[in-house]
VEXDREN-2710 file (C-alpha; in Angstrom, 1 decimal):
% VEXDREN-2710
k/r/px/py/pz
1/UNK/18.8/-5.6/-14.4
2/UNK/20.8/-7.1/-11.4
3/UNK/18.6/-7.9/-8.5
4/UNK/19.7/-6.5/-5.2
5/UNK/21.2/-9.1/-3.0
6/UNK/19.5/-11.3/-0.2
7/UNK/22.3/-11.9/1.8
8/UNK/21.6/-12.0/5.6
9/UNK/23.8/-12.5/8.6
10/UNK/23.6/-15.9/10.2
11/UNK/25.9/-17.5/13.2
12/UNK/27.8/-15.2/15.5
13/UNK/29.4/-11.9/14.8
14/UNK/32.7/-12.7/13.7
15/UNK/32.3/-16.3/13.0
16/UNK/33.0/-18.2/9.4
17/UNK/30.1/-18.8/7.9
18/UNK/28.6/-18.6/5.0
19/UNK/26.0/-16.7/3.0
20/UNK/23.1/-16.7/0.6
21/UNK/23.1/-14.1/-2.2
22/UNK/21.2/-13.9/-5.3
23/UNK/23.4/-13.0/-7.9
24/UNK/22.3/-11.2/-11.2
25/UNK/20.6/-14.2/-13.0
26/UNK/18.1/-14.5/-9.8
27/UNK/20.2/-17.6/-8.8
28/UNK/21.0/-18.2/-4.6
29/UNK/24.3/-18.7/-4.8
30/UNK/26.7/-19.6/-1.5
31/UNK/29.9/-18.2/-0.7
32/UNK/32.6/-18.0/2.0
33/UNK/32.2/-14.9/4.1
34/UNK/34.0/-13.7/7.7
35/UNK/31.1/-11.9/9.3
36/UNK/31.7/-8.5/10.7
37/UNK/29.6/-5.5/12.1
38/UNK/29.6/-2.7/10.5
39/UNK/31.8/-1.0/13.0
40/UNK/34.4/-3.8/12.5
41/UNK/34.7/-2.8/8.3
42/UNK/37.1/-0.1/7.8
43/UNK/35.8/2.9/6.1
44/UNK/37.0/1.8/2.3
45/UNK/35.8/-1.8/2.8
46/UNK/32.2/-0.9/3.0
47/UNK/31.8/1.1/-0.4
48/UNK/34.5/-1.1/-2.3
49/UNK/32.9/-3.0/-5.5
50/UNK/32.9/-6.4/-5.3
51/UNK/30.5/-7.1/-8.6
52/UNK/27.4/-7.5/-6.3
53/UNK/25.4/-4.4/-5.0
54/UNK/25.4/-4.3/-1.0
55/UNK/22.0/-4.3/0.7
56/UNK/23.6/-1.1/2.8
57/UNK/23.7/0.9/-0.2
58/UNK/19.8/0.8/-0.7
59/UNK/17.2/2.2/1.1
60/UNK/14.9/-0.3/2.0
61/UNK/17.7/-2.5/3.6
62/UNK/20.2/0.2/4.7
63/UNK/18.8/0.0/8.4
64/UNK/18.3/-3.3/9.5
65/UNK/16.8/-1.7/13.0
66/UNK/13.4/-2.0/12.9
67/UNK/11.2/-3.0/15.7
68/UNK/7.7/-4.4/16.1
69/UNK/6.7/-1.2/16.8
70/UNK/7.9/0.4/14.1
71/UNK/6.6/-2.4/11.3
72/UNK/3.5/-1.9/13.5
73/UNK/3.4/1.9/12.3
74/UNK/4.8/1.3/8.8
75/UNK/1.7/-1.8/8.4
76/UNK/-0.9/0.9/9.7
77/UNK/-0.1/3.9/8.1
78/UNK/0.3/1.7/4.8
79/UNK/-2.9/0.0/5.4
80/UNK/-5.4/2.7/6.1
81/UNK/-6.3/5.3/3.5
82/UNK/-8.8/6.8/1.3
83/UNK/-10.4/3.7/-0.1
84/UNK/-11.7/2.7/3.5
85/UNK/-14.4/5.0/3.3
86/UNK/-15.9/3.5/0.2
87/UNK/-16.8/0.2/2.0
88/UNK/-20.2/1.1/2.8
89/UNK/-21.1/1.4/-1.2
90/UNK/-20.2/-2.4/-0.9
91/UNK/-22.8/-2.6/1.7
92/UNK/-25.2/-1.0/-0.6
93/UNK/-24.7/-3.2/-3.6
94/UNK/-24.3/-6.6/-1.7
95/UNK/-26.6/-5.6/1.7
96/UNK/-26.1/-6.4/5.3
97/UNK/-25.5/-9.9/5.1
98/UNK/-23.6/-10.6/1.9
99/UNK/-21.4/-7.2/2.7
100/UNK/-20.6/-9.0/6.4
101/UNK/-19.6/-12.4/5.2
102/UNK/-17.5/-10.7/2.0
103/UNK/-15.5/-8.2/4.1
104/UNK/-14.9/-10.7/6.9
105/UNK/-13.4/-13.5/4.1
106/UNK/-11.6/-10.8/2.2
107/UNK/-10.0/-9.9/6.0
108/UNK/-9.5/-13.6/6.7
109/UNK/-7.9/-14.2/3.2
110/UNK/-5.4/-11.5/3.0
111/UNK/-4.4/-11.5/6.2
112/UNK/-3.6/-15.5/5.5
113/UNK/-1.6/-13.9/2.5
114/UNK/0.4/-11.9/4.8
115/UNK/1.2/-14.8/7.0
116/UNK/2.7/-16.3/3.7
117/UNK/4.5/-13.7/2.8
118/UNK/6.6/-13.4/6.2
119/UNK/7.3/-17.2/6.2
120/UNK/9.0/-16.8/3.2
121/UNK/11.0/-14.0/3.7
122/UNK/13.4/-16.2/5.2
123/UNK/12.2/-19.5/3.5
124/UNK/15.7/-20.2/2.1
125/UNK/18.6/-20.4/4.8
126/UNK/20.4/-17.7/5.3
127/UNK/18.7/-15.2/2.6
128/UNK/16.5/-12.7/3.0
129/UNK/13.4/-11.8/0.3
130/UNK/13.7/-8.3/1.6
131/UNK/11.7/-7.2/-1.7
132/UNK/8.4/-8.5/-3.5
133/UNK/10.4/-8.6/-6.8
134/UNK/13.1/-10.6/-5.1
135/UNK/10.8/-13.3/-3.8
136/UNK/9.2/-13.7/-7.1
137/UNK/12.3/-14.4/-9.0
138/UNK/12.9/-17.0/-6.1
139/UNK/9.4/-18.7/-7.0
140/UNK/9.0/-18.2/-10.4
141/UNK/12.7/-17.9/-12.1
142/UNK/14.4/-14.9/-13.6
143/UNK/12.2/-14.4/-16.9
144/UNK/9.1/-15.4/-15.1
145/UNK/9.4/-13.9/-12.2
146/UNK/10.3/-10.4/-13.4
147/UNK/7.2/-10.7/-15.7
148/UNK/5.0/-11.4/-13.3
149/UNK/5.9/-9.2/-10.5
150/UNK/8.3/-6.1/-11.8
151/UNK/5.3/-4.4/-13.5
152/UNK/2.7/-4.2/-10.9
153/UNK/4.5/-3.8/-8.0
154/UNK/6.3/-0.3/-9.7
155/UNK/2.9/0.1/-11.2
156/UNK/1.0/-0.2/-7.5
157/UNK/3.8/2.2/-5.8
158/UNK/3.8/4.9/-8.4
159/UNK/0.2/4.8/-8.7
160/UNK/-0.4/4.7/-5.3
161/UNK/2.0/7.9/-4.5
162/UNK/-0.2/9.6/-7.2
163/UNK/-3.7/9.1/-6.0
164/UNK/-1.8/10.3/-2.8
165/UNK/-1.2/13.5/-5.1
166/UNK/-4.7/13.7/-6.1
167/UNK/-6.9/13.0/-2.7
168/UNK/-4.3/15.1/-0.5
169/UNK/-4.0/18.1/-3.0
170/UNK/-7.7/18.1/-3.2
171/UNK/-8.6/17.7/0.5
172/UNK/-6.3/20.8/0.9
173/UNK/-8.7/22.7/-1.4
174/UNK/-11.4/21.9/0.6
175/UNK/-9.4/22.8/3.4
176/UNK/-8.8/26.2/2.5
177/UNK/-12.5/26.9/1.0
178/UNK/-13.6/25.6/4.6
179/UNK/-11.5/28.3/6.0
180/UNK/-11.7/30.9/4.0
181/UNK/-15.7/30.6/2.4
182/UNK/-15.5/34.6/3.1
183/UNK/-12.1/35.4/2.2
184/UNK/-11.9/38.0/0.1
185/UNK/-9.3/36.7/-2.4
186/UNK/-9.9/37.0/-5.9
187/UNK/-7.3/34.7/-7.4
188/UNK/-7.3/31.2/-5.4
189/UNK/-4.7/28.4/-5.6
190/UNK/-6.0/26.3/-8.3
191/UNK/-6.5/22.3/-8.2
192/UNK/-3.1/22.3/-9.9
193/UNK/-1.4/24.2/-7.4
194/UNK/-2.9/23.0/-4.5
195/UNK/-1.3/18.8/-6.0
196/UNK/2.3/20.9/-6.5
197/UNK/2.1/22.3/-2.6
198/UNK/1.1/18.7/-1.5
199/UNK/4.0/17.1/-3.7
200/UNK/6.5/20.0/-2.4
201/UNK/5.8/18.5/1.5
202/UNK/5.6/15.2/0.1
203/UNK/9.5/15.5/-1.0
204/UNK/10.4/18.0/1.5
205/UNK/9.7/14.9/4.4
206/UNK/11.4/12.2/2.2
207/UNK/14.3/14.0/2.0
208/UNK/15.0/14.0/5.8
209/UNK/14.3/9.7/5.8
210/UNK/16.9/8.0/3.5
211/UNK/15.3/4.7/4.5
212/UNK/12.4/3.0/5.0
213/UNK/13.4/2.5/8.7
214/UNK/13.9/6.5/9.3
215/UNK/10.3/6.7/8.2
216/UNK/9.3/5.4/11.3
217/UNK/8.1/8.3/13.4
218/UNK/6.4/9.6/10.0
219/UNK/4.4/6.4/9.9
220/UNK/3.5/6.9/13.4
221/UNK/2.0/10.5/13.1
222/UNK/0.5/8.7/9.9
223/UNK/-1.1/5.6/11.5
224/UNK/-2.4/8.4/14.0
225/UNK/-4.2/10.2/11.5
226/UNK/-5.7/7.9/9.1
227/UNK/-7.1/5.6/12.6
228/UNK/-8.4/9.2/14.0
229/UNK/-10.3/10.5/10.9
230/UNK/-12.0/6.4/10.5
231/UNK/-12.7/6.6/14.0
232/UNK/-14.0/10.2/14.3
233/UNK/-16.4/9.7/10.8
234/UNK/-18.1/6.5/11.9
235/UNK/-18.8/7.7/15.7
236/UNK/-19.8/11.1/14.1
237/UNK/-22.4/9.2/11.8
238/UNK/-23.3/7.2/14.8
239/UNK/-24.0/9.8/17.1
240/UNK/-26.2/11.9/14.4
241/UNK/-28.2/8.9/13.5
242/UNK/-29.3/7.9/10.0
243/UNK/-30.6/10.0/7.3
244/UNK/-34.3/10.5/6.5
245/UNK/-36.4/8.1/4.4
246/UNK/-33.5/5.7/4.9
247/UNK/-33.7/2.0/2.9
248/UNK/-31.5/-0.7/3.4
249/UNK/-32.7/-2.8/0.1
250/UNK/-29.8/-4.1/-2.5
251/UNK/-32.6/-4.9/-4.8
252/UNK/-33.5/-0.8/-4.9
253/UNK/-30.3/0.2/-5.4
254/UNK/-29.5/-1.3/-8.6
255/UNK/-33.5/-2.2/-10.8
256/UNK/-31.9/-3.9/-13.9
257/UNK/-30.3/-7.7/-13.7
258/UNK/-27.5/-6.7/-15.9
259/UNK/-26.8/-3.4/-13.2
260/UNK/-27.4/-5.9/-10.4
261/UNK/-24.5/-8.1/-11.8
262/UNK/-22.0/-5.0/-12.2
263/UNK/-23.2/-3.9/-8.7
264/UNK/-21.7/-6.9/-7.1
265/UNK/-18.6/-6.9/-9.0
266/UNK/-18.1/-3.8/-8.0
267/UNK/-18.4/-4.1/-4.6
268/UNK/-16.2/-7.2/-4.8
269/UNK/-13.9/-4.8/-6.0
270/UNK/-13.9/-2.4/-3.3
271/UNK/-13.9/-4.8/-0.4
272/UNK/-10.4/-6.1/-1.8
273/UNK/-8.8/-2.8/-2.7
274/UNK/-9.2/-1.5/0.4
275/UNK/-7.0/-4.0/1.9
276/UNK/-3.5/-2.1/0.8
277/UNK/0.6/-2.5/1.7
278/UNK/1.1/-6.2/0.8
279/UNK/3.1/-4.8/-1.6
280/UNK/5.2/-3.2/0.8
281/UNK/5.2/-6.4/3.8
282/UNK/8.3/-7.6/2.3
283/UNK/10.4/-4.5/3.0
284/UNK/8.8/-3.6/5.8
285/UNK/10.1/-6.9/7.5
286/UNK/13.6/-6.0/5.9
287/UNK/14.1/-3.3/8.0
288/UNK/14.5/-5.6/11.0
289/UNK/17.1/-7.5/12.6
290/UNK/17.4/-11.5/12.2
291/UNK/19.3/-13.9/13.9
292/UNK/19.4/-17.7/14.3
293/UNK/17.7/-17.9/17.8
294/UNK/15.0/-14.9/16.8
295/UNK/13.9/-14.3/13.0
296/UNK/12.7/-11.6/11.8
297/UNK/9.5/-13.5/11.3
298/UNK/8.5/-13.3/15.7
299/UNK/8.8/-9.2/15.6
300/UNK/7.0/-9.3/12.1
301/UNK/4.1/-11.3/13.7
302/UNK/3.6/-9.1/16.7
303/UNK/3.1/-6.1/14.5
304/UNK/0.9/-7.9/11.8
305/UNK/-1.1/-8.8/14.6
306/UNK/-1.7/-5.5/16.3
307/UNK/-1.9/-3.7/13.5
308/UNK/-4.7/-5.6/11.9
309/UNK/-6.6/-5.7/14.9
310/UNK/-6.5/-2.1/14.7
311/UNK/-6.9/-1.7/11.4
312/UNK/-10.0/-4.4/11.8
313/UNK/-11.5/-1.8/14.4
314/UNK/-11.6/0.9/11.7
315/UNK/-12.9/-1.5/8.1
316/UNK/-15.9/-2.8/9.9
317/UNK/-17.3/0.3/12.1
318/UNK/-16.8/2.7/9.4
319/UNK/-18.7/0.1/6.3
320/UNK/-21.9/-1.4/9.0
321/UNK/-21.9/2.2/10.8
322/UNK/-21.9/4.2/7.2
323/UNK/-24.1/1.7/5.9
324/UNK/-26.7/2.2/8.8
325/UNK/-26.4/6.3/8.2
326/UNK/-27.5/6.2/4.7
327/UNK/-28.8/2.9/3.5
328/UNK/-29.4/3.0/-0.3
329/UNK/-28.1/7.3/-0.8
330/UNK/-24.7/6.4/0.0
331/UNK/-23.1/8.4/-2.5
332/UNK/-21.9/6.7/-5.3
333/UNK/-18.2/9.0/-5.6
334/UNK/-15.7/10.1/-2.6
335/UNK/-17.1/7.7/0.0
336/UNK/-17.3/8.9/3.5
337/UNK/-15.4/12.1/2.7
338/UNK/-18.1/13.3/0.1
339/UNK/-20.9/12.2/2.1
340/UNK/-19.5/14.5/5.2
341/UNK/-18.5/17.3/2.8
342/UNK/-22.0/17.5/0.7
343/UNK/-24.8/16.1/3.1
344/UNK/-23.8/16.8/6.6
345/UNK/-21.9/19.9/5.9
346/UNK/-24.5/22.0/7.3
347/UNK/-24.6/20.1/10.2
348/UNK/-21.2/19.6/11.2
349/UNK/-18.7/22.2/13.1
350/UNK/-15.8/23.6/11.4
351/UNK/-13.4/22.3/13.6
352/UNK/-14.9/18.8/13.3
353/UNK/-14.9/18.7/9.7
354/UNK/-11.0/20.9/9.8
355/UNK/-10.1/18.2/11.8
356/UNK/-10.8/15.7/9.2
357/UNK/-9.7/17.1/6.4
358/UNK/-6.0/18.0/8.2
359/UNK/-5.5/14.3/9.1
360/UNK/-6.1/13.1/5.3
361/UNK/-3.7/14.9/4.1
362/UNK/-1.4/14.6/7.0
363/UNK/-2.0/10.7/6.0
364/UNK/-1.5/11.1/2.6
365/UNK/2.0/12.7/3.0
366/UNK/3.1/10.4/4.8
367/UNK/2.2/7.5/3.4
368/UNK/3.5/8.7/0.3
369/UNK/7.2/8.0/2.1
370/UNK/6.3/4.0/2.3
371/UNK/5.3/3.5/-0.6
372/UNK/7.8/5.7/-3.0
373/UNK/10.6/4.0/-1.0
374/UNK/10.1/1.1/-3.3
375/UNK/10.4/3.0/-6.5
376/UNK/13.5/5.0/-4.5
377/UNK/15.0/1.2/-3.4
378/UNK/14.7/0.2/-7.7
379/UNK/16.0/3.4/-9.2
380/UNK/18.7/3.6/-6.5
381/UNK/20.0/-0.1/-7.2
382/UNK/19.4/0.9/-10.8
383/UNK/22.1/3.6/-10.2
384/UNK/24.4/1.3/-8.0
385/UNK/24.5/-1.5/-10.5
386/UNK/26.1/1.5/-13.5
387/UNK/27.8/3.2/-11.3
388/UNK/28.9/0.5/-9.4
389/UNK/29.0/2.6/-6.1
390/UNK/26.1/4.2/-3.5
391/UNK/24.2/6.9/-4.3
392/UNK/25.7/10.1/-2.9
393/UNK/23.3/12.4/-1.5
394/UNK/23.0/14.5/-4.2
395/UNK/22.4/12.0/-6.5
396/UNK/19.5/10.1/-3.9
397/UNK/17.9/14.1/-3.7
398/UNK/17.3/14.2/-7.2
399/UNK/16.1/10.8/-7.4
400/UNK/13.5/12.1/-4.9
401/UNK/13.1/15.4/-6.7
402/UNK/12.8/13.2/-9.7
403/UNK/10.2/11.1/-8.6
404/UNK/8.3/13.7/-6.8
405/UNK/7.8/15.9/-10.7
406/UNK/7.5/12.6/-12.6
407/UNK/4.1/11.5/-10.0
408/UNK/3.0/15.3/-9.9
409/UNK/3.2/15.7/-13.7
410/UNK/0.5/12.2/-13.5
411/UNK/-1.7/13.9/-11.2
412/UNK/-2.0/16.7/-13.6
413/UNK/-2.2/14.7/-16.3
414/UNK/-4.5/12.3/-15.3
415/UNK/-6.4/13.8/-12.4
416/UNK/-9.7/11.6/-13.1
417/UNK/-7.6/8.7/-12.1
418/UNK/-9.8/7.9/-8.7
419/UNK/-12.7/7.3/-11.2
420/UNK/-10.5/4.4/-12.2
421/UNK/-9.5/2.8/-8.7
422/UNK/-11.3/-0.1/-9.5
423/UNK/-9.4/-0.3/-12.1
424/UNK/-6.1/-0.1/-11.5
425/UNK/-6.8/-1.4/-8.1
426/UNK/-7.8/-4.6/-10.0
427/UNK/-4.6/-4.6/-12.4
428/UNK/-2.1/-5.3/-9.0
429/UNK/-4.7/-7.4/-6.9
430/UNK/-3.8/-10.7/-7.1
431/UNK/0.0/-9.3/-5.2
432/UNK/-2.7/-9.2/-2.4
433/UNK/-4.4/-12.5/-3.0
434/UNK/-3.1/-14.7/-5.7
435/UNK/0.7/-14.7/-6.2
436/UNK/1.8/-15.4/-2.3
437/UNK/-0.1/-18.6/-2.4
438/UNK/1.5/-19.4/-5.7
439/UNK/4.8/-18.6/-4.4
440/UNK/4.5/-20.7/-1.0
441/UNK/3.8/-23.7/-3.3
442/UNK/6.6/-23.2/-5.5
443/UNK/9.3/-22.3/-2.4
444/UNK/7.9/-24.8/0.3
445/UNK/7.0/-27.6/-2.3
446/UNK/4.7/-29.3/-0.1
447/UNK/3.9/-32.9/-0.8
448/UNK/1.1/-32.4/-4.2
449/UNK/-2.5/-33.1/-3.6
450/UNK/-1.9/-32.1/0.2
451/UNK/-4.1/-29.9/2.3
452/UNK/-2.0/-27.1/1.9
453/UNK/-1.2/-27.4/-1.8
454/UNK/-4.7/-27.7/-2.3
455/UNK/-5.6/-24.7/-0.4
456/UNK/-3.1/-22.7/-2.0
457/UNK/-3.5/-23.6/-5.1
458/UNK/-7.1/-22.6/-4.4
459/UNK/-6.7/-19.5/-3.1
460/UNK/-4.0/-18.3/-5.6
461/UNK/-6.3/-19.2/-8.8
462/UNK/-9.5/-17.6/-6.7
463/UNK/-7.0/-14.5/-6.2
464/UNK/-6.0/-14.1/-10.0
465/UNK/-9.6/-14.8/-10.7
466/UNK/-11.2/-11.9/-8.2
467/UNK/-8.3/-9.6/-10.1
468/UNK/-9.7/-10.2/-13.2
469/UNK/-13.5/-10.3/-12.1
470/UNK/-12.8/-6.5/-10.8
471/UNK/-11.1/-5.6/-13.8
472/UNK/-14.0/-6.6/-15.7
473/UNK/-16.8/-4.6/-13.6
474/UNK/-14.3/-1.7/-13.2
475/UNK/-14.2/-1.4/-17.3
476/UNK/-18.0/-2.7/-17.8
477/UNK/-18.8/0.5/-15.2
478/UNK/-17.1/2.7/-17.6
479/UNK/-18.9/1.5/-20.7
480/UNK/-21.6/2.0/-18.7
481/UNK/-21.9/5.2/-17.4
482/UNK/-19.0/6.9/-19.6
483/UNK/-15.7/8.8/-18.2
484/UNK/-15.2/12.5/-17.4
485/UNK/-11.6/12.4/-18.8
486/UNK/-10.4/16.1/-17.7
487/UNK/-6.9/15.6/-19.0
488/UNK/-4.7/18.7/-17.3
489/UNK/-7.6/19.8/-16.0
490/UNK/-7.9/18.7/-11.9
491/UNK/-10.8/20.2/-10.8
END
């Protein structure tokens, strides 16, 4: 499968230059180019086949107009979701200390990743990584790099945009029993129903964006959302004080030495998967504009910045402050979400509790548009590289339309897939923590037994290792306490 190209503008507009483009073997190759605005092509020249897809065509790339602001929203609304309200089950396994110092290196350690992952967007002159596949190739060679990285980063998108399916189609049940706990109705929407109304929105809104730079607004009202319902949950639990009889002993928690062991695997694991979106970093910086006196990499590091600070603001509140409200009966499934739903229920208004549920769904729609536009940006260049030609808009609808049934038809399917975050969270971690280091050393090639290619090295063998170390609690949990598989059966 040809890999779309890297080619970015350098020099002036208009000027001979040349450019960078990785052809179909995953080689950088340069050629002679006259560079031109798009204003300046006439109509024909832009859709004529020339053998090499153009980054124009897909829809990741198409709009190179981003701003800080917008990769600020993309980077939030990608960054937040349900998985933050977990982290205080961490707390519980690991207690006050231990859950500090884990979530503040995790923090530390992927937002280092990040930082990697921008420098190299532009490591080689005058190309741009604009994709996570793409940069692996770069690093690791055709074969190698495809192996490595094609998998789970299709796998982490799609399975994403279903638990997306799952938690909003679900929190829109509880939505309408919350509204209606006297209606009169004697035939409900069902859990099935209620995924297919969520993945009908879900389309309907990726249908008006055909790139991951018109998402922008979406990823606004998103980032609004999911930083609302973290805020409102840990001041709410603040403000109503902790629960009765409450402990705060690890030891409690878990009796047996063997459970203690899976306890703190497990909370490894849900301190790193709620750090989401590296996945998407790539493309989100591909949606801005580069040129030799400002890179892409200054508006990229603005955003990162702000957003993480934000994003810091809501990780640490909601796992000391939820940890503080219920010590040791932190409940074990749904986080934060189940704890508000089943324990304070009685205790909380309507509107509060409305309110909540409206903006996690709200989130969930529309950071379903982020993270499907990879699997839209592969099946599109799929489509480009037969057809030699863009995808008309037909042809992009039913992509979307194809997309949206193929994910909805999982959800049903599969609907006890949260059971397994850990999981599959564990599967695609080390895109978070392992491979960027891996790749810096193999782009940069800093001097061997250096600082840096020590601490790389380091970090991208720990980040393989934590991948696999979650993988193994997630599956010991399940030998453990068994699996309610409800196959086309969402309850």
């Amino acid at each position: 499968m040809g890999e779309a190209p890297v080619g970015c503008m350098q020099g002036e507009v208009g000027s001979d230059s040349k450019i960078h483009i990785m052809n179909d073997d995953g080689e950088i190759v340069s050629m002679d180019h006259y560079l031109t605005t798009d204003d300046q092509l006439p109509p024909d020249s832009k859709d004529e086949w020339n053998g090499i897809i153009n980054d124009d065509w897909l829809p990741i790339t198409q709009s190179r107009r981003g701003t800080s602001w917008t990769a600020t929203f993309h980077l939030l609304c990608s960054g937040i979701g349900i998985q933050t309200l977990s982290l205080p089950l961490a707390f519980m396994y690991l207690g006050w200390f231990w859950g500090s110092l884990c979530l503040s290196v995790a923090f530390v350690w992927q937002l280092y990743t990040i930082g990697l992952l921008m420098s190299l967007h532009e490591s080689v002159p005058g190309a741009r990584f604009s994709r996570y596949l793409q940069l692996s190739i770069a690093a690791f060679g055709v074969k190698l790099g495809k192996l490595l990285a094609i998998f789970p980063v299709m796998y982490l998108s799609g399975g994403t945009c279903v638990m997306f399916i799952i938690t909003g189609g679900g929190t829109m049940k509880l939505f309408y029993q919350l509204l209606c706990e006297d209606c009169s109705s004697k035939h409900p929407l069902t859990t099935t129903e209620w995924f297919l109304v969520f993945i009908f929105m879900a389309i309907l809104v990726s249908l008006f964006c055909p790139n991951l730079n018109s998402v922008a607004l979406v990823s606004l009202l998103g980032a609004i959302m999911a930083v609302g319902y973290c805020t409102i949950l840990w001041i709410m639990f603040l403000a109503k004080g902790k629960i009765d009889n409450v402990v705060y002993d690890p030891s409690e928690a878990v009796t047996s030495e063997s459970g203690r062991v899976r306890s703190i695997f497990t909370a490894f694991g849900i301190i790193a998967v709620a750090f989401r979106g590296h996945n998407v970093v790539l493309e989100i910086q591909g949606t801005m504009p580069s040129t030799p006196n400002r890179s892409s990499y200054k508006f990229m590091s603005k955003a990162v910045i702000a957003s993480y600070l934000i994003i810091a603001m809501c990780f640490f509140p909601i796992a000391i402050v939820g940890y503080w409200a219920f010590g040791n009966k932190f409940p074990i499934n749904g986080g934060l979400l189940t704890a508000i739903t089943r324990t304070l229920n009685y205790h909380t208004s309507k509107p509060v509790l409305g309110l909540i549920y409206v903006q996690v769904i709200i989130s969930c729609v529309t950071a379903f548009q982020i993270y499907s536009m990879v699997v839209y940006d592969n099946l599109e260049r799929v489509y480009a590289s037969k057809a030699r030609q863009e995808c008309s808009k037909l042809i992009r609808m039913g992509i979307r339309i194809f997309f949206g049934g193929l994910t909805f038809f999982i959800s049903v399917t599969f609907p006890f897939l949260p059971s397994l975050a850990l999981l599959i969270g564990g599967i695609s971690l080390h895109l978070t923590f392992g491979y960027p280091c891996l790749m810096w050393i193999a782009i940069k090639k800093p001097p061997m037994k250096s600082v840096k290619w020590w601490l790389n090295l380091g970090l991208g063998c720990l980040g393989i290792g934590l991948s696999l170390l979650v993988v193994v609690g997630a599956v010991w949990n399940l030998v453990c306490r068994g699996l309610d598989a409800n196959f086309f059966h969402p309850r």
